[in-house]
C-alpha positions as CSV (number, residue, x, y, z in Angstrom):
1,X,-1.4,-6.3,8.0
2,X,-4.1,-4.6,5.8
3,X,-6.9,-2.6,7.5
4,X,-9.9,-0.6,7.0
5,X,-10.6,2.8,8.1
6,X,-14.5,4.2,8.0
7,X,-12.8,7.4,9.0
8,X,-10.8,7.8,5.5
9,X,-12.6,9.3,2.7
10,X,-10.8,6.9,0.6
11,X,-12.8,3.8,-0.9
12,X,-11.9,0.6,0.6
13,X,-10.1,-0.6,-2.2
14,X,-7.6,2.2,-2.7
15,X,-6.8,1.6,1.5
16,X,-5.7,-1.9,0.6
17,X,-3.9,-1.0,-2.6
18,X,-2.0,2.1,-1.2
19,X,-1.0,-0.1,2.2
20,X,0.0,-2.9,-0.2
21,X,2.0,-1.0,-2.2
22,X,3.5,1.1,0.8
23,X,4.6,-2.6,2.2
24,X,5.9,-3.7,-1.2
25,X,8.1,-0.6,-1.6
26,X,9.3,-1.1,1.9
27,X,10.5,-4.7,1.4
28,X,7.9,-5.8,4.5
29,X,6.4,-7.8,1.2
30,X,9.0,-9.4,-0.6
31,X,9.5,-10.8,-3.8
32,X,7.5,-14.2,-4.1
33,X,5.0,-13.5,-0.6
34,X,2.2,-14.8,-1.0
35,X,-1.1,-12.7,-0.3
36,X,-4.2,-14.1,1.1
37,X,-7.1,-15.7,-1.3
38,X,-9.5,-12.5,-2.6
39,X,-12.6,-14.4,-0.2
40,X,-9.9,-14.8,2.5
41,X,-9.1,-11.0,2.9
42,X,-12.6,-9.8,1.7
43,X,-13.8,-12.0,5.4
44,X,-10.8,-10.7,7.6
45,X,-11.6,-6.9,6.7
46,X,-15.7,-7.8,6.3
47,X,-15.8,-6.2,2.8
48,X,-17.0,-7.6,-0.2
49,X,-14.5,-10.0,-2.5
50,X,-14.9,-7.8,-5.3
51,X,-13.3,-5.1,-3.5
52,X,-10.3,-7.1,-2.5
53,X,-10.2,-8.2,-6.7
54,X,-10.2,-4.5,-7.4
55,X,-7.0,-3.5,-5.2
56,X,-5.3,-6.8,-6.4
57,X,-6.0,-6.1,-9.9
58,X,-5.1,-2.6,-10.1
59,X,-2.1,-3.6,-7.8
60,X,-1.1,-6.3,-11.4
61,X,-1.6,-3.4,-13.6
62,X,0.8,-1.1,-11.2
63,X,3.4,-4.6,-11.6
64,X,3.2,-5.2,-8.1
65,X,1.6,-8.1,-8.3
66,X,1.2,-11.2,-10.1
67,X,-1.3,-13.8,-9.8
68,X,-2.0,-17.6,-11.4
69,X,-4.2,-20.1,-10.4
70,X,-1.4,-22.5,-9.8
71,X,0.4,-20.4,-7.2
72,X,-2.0,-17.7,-6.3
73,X,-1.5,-14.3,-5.8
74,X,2.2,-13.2,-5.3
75,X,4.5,-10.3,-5.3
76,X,6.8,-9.2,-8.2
77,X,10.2,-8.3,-8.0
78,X,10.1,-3.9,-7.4
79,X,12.6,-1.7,-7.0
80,X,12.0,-0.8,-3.1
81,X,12.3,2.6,-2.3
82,X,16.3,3.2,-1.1
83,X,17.7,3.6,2.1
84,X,18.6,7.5,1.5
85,X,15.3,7.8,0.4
86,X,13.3,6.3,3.5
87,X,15.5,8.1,6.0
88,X,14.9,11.5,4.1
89,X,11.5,10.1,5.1
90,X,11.3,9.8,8.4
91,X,13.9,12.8,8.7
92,X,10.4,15.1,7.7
93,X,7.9,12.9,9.3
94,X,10.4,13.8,12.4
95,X,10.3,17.6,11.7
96,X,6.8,17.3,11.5
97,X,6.2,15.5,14.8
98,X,3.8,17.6,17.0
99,X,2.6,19.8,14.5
100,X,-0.4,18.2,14.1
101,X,-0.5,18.1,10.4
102,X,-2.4,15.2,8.3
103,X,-0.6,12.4,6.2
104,X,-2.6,14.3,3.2
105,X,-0.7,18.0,4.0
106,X,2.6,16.4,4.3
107,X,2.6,14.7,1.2
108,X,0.6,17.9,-0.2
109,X,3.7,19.7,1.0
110,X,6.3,17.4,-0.7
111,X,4.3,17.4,-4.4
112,X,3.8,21.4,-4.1
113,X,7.7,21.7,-2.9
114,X,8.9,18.9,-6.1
115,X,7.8,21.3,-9.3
């Protein structure tokens, strides 16, 4: 489920493309899924289409998606992020856990912690 947050900072186009991806890489979208029409998910958030087409087209040049008229707008085979990986995850998102810190520090944290 893709939705919109007037509270992030972040155009509406790069919300649906990150929470895409983040459900590609998790395998909740697999291979083949079909995503709604552009017009259908432009009316169920209440943005405009060309928004949706944005995400969607960024998300085809990221080969995450692939769309034809034929079938629509699917998702491509991706490598999903790997067990280890996703518990390391939630192994800090744990640690973090009533320290009140933003999704933006914590992932600040791992970037300035990877170099």
């Amino acid at each position: 489920m893709i939705s919109i947050s007037d509270a992030d900072a972040r155009p509406p186009y790069e919300q649906i493309r990150e929470q895409l991806t983040d459900q590609i890489r998790s395998g909740e979208l697999a291979r083949g899924h079909r995503l709604p029409s552009v017009r259908q998910l432009a009316t169920d958030l209440g943005i405009a289409a060309g928004t949706v087409a944005r995400a969607y087209t960024e998300l085809e040049a990221d080969g995450m998606l692939e769309s034809s008229r034929a079938t629509g707008t699917r998702v491509r085979a991706v490598e999903e992020l790997s067990p280890a990986a996703r518990e390391a995850a939630r192994a800090y998102v744990r640690s973090l856990a009533g320290n009140q810190i933003s999704l933006d520090d914590a992932i600040r944290a791992v970037r300035v912690e990877w170099h």
